[in-house]
BAVEXNU-677695 format. One record per atom (N, C-alpha, C, CB): z, x, y. Coordinates in steps of 0.2 Angstrom, whole numbers, padded with zeros to 4 digits, always signed. Each point is the difference from the previous one (the first is absolute). Glycine has a CB too. Example, Ala and Ser with C-alpha at 12.3 -4.5 7.8 and 13.67 -1.06 7.14 Angstrom:
<recs>
+0039+0066-0028+0000-0004+0006+0000+0004+0006+0006-0009-0006-0010+0007+0011+0001+0004+0006+0003-0004+0005-0010+0006-0003
</recs>
This chain:
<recs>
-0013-0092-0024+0001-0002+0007-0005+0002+0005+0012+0002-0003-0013-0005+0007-0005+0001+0007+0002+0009+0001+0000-0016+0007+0004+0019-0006+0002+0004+0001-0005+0007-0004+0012-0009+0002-0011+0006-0008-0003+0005-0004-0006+0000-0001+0008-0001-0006-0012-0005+0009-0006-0001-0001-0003+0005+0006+0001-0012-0005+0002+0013+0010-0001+0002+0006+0001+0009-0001+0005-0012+0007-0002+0016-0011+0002+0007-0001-0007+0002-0001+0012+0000-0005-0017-0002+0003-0006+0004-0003-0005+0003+0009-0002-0010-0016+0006+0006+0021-0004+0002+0006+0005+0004+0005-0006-0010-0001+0013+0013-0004+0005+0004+0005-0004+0009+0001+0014-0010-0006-0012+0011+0012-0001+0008-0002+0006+0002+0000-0011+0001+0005+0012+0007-0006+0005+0003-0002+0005-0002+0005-0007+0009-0006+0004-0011+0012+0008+0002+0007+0002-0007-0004-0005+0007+0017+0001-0014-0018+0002-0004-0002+0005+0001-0006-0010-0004+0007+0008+0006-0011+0005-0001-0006+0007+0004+0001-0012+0000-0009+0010+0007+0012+0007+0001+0001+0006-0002+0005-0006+0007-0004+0001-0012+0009+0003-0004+0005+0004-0007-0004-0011+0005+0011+0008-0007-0016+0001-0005-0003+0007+0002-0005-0014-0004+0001+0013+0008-0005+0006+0005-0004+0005-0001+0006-0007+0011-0009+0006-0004+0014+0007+0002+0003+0003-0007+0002-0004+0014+0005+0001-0020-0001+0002-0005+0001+0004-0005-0003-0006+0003+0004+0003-0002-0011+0004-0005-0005+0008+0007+0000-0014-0008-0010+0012+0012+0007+0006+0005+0000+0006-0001+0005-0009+0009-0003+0005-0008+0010+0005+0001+0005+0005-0007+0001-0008+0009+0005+0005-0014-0009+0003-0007+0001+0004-0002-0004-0008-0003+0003+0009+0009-0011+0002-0002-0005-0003-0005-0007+0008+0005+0010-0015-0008-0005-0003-0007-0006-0003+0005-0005-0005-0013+0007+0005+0009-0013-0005+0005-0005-0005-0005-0001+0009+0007-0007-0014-0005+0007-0007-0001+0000-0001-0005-0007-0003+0012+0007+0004-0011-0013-0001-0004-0005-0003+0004-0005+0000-0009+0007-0001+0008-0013-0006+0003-0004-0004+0001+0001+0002-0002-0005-0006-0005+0008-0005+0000+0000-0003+0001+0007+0001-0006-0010+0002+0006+0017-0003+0004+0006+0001+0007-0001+0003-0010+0006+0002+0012-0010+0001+0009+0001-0005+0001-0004+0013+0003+0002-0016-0005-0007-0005+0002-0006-0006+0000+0005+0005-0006-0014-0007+0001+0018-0006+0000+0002-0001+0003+0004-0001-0007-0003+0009+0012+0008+0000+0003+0005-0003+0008-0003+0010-0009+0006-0005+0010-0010-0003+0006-0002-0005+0002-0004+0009+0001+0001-0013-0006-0004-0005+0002+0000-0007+0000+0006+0006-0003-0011-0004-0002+0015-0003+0003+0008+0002+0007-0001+0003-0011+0008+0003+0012-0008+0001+0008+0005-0003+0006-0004+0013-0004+0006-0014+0002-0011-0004+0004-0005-0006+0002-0001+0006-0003-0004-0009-0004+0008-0006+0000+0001-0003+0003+0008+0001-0011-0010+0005+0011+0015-0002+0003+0005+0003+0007+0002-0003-0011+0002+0007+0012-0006+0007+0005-0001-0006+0009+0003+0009-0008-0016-0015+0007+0017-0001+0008+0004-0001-0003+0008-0007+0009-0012+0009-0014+0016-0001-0003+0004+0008+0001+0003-0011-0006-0004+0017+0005+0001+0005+0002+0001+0001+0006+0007+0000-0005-0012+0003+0003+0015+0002+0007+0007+0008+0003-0005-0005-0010+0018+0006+0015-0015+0005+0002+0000+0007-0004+0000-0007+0007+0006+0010-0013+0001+0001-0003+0001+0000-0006-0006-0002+0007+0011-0002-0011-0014-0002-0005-0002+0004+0004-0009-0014-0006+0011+0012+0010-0011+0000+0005-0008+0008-0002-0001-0009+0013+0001+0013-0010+0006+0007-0001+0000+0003-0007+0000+0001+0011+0005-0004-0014-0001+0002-0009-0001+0001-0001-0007-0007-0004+0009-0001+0004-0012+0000-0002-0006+0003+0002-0006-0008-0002+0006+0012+0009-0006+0003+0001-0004+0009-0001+0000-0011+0006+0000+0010-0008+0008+0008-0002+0000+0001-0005+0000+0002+0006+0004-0005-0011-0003-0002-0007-0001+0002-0002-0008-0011+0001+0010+0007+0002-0014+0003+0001-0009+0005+0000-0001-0008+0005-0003+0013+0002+0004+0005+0003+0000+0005-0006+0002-0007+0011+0003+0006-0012+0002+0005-0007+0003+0000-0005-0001+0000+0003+0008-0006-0005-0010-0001-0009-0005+0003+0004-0007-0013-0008+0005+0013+0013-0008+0002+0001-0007-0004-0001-0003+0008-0001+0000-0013+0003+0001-0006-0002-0006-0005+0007+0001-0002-0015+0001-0002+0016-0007+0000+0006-0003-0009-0003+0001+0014+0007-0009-0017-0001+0013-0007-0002+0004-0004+0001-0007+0001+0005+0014+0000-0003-0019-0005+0002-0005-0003+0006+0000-0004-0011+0000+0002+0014-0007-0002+0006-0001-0006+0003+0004+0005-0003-0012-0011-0004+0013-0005+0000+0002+0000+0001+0008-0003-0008-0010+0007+0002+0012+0000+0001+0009+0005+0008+0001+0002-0016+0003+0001+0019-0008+0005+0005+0003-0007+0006+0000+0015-0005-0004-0017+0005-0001-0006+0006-0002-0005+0000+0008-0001-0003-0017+0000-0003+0018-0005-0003+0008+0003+0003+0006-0004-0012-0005+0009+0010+0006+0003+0003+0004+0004+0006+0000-0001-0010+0001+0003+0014-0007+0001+0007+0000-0008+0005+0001+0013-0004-0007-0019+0001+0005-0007+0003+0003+0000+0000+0008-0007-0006-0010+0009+0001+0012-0001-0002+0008+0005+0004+0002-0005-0014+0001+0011+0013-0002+0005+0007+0003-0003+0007+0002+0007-0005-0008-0008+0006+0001-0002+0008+0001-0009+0000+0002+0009+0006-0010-0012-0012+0011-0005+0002+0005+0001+0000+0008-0005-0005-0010+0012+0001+0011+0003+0000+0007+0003+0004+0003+0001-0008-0002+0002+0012-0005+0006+0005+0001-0001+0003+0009+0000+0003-0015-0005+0002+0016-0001+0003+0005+0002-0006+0008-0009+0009-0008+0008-0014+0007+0001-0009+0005+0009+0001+0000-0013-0011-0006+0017+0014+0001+0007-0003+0001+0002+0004+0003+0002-0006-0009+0005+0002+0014+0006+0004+0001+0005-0002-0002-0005+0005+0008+0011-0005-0005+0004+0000-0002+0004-0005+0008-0002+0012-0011+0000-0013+0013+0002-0005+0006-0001-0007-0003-0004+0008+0011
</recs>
């Protein structure tokens, strides 16, 4: 899909803007758009904000799909490099 062709130019706000969106609507993305999402987010995954980290993991959570060993390892780095950035608001 045109869609997917287009993920290699998303940045992090993008991808997680793209997840929580699909999420919040209830569509599931497909095999093949979530496969190419997350490996975007993997590939930009220390670009992630605070903010974007929690999208993107809730976004998974709510579509029911399990982000991979790879994206979760990327994003639990970028966590505890944020840690000191979070609160709880």
């Amino acid at each position: 899909s045109r869609a997917v062709t287009k993920i290699e130019d998303f940045n992090a706000q993008d991808v997680a803007n793209m997840l929580w969106g699909m999420a919040k609507i209830g569509v599931n993305p497909g095999t093949d758009l979530l496969g190419s999402v997350t490996e975007r987010a993997i590939a930009v995954s220390r670009d992630f904000t605070p903010q974007g980290l929690a999208n993107t993991l809730w976004a998974y959570a709510t579509l029911g799909q399990h982000p991979g060993r790879e994206l979760l390892r990327a994003l639990e780095a970028r966590g505890v490099a944020l840690a000191g950035q979070m609160n709880s608001h």
